[in-house]
N, C-alpha and C positions, 0 to 999 in steps of 0.2 A: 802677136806683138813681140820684138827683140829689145831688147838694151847693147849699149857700147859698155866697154870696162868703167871707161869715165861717168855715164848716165848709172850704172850700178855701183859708183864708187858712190854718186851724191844720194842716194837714195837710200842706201845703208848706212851713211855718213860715215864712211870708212874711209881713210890714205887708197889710193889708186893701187902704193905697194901691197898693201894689205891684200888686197883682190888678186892683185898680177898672185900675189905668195899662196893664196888658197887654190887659184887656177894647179899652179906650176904641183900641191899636196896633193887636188885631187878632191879637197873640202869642198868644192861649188859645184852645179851642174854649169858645164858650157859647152859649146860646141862651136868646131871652125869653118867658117864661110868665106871663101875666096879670100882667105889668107888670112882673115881676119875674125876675132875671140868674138862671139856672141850669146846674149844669155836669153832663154824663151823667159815672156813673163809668168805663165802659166808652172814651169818647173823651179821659177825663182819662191815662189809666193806658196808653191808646196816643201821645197826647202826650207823657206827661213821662218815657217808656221814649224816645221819638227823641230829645229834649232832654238826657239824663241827670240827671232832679231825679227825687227822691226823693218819690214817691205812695205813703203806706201807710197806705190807709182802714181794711184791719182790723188793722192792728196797734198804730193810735195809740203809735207809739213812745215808749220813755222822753222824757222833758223833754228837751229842749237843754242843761239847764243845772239843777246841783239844789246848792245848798247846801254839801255834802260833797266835791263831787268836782269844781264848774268844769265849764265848758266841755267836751261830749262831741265827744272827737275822730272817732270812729265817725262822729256824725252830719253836722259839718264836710265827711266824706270821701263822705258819700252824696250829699251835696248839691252838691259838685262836679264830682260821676261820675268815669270812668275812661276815658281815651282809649289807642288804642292806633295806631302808625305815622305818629309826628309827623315829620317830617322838618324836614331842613337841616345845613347843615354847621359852622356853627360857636353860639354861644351867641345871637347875635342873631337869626337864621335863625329858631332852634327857639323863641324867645321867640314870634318873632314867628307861626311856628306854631299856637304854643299858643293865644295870645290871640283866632285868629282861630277856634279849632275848641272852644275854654272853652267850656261853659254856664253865660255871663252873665247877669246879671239885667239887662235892655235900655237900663235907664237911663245905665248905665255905656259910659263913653265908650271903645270899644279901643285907638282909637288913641293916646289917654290914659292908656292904661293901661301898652302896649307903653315909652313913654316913660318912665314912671315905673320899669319893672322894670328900664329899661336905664339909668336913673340910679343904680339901687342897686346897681345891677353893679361899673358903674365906682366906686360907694366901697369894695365888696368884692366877692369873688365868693360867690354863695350855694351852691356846690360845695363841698357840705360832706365829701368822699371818698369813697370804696367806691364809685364812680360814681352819687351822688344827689347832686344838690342840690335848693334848699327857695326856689324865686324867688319876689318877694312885694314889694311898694310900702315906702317908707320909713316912709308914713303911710297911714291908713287913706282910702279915694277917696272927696270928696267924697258922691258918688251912688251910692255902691254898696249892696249890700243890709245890709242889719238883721242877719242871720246868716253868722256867718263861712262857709266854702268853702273844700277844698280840692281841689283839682282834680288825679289822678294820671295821670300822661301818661308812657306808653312812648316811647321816639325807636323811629326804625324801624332805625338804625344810631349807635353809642355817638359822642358828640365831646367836641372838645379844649373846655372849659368853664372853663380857668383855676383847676380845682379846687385845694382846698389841697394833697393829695395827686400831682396831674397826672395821674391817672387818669380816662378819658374818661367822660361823665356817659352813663346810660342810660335813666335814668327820673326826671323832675322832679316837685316835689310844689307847684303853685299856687296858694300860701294868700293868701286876702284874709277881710281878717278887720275887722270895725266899729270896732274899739276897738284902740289899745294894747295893755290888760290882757290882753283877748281873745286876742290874736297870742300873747303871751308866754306863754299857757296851755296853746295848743294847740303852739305851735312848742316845750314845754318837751317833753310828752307824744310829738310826732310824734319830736325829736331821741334821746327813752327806747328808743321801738319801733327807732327804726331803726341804735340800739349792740348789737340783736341780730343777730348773725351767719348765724342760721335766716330773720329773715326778711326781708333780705337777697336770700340767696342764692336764696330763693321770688321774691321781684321778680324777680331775674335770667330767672327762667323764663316771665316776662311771665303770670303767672297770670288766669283771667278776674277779674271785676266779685269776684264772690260768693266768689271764694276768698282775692282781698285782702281785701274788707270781714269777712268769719267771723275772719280769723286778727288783724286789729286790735281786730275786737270782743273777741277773746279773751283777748287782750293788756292790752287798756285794762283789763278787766273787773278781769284780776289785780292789774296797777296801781295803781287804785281800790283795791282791798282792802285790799292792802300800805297805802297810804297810810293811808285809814280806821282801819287796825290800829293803826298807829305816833300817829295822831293824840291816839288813845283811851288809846293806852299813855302819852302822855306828860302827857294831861291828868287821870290817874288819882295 
């Protein structure tokens, strides 16, 4: 089975230039047929498994984005994968961990990026307690992608993070997100899930890939609903 640039743009939920731009670096497997760029699925879906991007030809996942409900944080968190055994010892350390082991879209500058997280540090710290914080640009990066990202990163050993609480941080959530509004959608949603104490305590246990993203799907899902419900109730 092949893909068009287009059919691989919707599936990674990436700009078309995005792809054309990886083709032209060398970042993608493709190859040319009778004039024309195609992608096998089979090399696609071994790629963007070592990358951690989110390949789901047969499940054509929900929209990004529907009307009712904003920005899907579920899909933010697939598209930023999940890392596990970042190291370093204090907050910059592990910043600078993270930036280097993210699954960025290549446009994006890291060492640009590193900079920018550690300017918003110093106006506050994004240790938001229970050992998580939520690090993230003041603004959204020039070149960065179309689609927000959130990237969830285990440390290998908890640190001193500056948190509000001073309790050492263990697992960071790396949101970049396109827009303002965007950020404030998904940072409203991620800050909901994680005033749960169950799942929490689940991070703690550095859960795989598929057992964080099931239990935020499940989460948001309720979310969605509740809101949905309240929305309907109040415009009745």
């Amino acid at each position: 089975m092949h893909f068009t640039i287009d059919e691989v743009s919707r599936l990674l939920r990436l700009p078309v230039s995005t792809v054309q731009r990886w083709i032209r670096q060398g970042h993608i497997p493709v190859y040319k047929h009778e004039g024309h760029y195609v992608f096998l699925k089979k090399d696609l879906r071994r790629w963007a498994r070592s990358h951690n991007i989110v390949f789901a030809p047969a499940a054509q996942e929900a929209a990004v984005k529907s009307p009712a409900q904003g920005y899907r944080l579920l899909l933010a968190m697939k598209q930023g994968g999940v890392l596990w055994g970042i190291r370093g010892n204090d907050a910059s350390e592990v910043l600078q961990a993270v930036v280097e082991a993210a699954p960025l879209d290549p446009s994006i500058d890291r060492d640009e990026l590193f900079v920018r997280l550690l300017d918003r540090e110093e106006l506050s710290t994004t240790g938001i307690g229970h050992g998580v914080a939520i690090p993230h640009p003041r603004s959204p990066l020039q070149n960065g992608s179309a689609e927000p990202s959130i990237t969830t990163c285990f440390l290998e050993s908890p640190v001193d993070y500056g948190a509000i609480d001073a309790v050492p941080v263990f697992v960071l959530f790396l949101m970049l997100s396109p827009s303002p509004k965007i950020h404030l959608t998904l940072l409203a949603k991620l800050s909901h899930l994680l005033r749960d104490s169950a799942f929490v305590d689940l991070l703690r246990r550095r859960p795989s890939a598929n057992d964080v993203l099931s239990r935020v799907d499940e989460m948001e899902t309720r979310l969605d609903k509740l809101r949905d419900s309240s929305a309907a109730g109040n415009a009745s």
